[in-house]
TORNU-220631 format. One record per residue (C-alpha): residue in one letter; x, y negated, z. Coordinates in steps of 0.001 Angstrom, whole numbers, padded with zeros to 6 digits, always signed. Example, Ala and Ser with C-alpha at 12.3 -4.5 7.8 and 13.67 -1.06 7.14 Angstrom:
<rs>
A+012300+004500+007800
S+013670+001060+007140
</rs>
This chain:
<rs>
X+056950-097110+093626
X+058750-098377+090231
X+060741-100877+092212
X+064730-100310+091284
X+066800-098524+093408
X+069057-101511+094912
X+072264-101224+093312
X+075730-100699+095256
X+077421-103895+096500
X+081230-104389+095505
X+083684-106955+096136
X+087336-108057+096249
X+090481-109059+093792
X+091917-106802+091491
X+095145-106904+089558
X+095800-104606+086498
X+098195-104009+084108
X+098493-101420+081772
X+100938-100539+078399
X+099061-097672+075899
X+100649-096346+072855
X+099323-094041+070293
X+096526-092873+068290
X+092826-092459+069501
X+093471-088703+069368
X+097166-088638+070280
X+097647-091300+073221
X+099458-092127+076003
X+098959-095174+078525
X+100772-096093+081899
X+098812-098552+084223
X+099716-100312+087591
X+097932-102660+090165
X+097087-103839+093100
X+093458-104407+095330
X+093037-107337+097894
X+090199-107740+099723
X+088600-104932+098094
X+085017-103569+099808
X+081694-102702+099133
X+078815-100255+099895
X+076292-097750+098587
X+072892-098337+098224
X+071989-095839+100975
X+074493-096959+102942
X+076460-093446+103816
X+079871-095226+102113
X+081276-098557+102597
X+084619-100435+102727
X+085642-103822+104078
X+089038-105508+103274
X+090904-103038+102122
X+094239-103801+100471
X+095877-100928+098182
X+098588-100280+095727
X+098611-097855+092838
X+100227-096316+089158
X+100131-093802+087136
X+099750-092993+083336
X+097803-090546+081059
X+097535-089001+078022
X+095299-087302+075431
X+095930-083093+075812
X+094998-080512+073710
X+092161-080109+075876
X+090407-083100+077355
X+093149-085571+079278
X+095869-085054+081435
X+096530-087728+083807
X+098800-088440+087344
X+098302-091247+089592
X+099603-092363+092968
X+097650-094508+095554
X+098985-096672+098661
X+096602-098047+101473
X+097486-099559+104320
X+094783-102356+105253
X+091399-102178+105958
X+088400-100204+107054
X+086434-097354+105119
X+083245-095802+105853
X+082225-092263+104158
X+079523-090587+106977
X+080612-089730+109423
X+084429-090725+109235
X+085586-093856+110005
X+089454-094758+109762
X+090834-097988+110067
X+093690-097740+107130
X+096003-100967+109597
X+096190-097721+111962
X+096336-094452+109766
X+097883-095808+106405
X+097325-093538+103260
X+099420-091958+100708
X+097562-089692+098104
X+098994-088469+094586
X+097169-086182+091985
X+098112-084621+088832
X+096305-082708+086619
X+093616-082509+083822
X+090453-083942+083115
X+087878-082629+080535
X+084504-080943+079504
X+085266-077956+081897
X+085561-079910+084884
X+088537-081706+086666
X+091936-079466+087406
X+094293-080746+089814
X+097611-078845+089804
X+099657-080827+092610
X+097607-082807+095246
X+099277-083803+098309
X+098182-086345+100888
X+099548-088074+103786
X+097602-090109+106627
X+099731-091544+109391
X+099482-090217+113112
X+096392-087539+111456
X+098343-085023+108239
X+100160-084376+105672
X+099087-081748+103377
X+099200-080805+099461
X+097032-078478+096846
X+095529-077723+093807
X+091979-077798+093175
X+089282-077273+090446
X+085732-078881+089883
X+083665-077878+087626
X+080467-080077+086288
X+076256-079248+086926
X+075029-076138+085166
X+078436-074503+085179
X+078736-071055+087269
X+082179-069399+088290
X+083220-066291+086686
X+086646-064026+087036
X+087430-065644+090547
X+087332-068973+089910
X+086946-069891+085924
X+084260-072204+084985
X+081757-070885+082297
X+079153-072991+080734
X+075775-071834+082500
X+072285-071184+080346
X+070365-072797+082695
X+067129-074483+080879
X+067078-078379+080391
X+064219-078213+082710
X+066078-077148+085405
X+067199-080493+087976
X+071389-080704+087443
X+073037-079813+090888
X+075991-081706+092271
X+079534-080846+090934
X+081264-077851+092670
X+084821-076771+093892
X+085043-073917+092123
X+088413-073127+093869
X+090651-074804+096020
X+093847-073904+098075
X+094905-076451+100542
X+098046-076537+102783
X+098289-079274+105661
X+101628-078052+107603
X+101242-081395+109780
X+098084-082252+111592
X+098375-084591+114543
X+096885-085134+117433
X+095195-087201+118611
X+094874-088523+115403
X+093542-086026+113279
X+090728-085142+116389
X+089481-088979+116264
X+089489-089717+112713
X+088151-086605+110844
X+086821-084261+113924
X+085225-086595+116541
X+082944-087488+114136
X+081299-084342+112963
X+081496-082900+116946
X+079153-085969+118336
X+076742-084422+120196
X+078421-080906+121003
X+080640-079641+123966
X+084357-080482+122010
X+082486-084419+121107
X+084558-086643+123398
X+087931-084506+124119
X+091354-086242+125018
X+093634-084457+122675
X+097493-084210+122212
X+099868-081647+120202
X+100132-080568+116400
X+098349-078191+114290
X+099060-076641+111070
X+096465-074766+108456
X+096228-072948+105713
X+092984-073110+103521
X+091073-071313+100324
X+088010-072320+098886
X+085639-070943+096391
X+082247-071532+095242
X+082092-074851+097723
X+082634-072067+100706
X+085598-071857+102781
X+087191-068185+102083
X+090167-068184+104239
X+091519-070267+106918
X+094963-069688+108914
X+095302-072207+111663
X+098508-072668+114141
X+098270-074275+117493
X+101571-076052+118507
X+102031-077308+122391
X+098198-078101+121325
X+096047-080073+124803
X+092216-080403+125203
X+090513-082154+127938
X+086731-082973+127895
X+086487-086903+129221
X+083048-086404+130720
</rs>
């Protein structure tokens, strides 16, 4: 079949300004904006937004080593798809900020943190590393030897370590767990209470996870 693969479908309004400074070696550029209407989908269809509305800034700057960057993001209308999670953004607004570093090695994030009303609040730091790379010394990326002939693999978290000291329920069990328990005995549960949880991951693989249960309730619907 040489037919093209059907390209991905965007849409929306955006509005962008930026101020850079500098030389194309030694730089520096802050940017702000905001999306209306903003949506789209993949070609397969496992991703897709409709009408979302967001806010953002940040700025970045050439490094000694690739380019280190911060940015902060605001949504708070609109619908996103990304299988199997569904949140509606008009109920569970989002707040996510990053900082770190982006170059041939891979993408460092020192200082992640993320908050979702009604489902968790949580921060990090995280490393991914590009195809043909494998993880040495507990975590750093090395350049693999892998022949060209060999078919590139997806990127990888080499390491992460996540803290979410706030995850709410119900919330949290309808948006991100409901989804991947369809099917199963915990798939359709009426849920109050808060949970908190501690995370480390390396090589894609969860390592260690510490998990509190505060005044937590389960009740199977069915």
């Amino acid at each position: 079949n040489d037919d093209p693969a059907p390209a991905a479908e965007l849409f929306g309004s955006l509005d962008l300004s930026a101020e850079a400074s500098g030389s194309s070696d030694r730089f520096s550029v802050s940017f702000q904006g905001r999306a209306d209407g903003a949506g789209g989908s993949n070609a397969s269809g496992t991703s897709a937004a409709d009408a979302v509305a967001f806010e953002f800034d940040g700025n970045a700057g050439a490094a000694d080593a690739g380019l280190n960057f911060d940015a902060r993001v605001i949504a708070n209308t609109g619908e996103v798809y990304l299988e199997p999670v569904y949140v509606r953004l008009d109920d569970h607004p989002l707040t996510l900020s990053i900082q770190g570093n982006w170059s041939e090695e891979g993408l460092s994030i020192g200082d992640l943190r993320i908050a979702q009303q009604g489902v968790l609040s949580g921060s990090g730091t995280l490393l991914m590393v590009p195809p043909d790379t494998v993880i040495v010394d507990q975590g750093a990326p090395e350049a693999s030897e892998t022949s060209d002939d060999v078919e590139p693999t997806a990127w990888t978290i080499a390491s992460a370590r996540l803290s979410f000291p706030v995850i709410t329920l119900p919330g949290a069990y309808d948006v991100l767990m409901k989804p991947f328990l369809a099917g199963t005995d915990l798939g359709d549960m009426e849920t109050s209470g808060q949970l908190s949880a501690d995370i480390d991951v390396l090589d894609n693989a969860p390592v260690s996870i510490a998990l509190n249960l505060d005044n937590v309730h389960m009740d199977d619907r069915s």
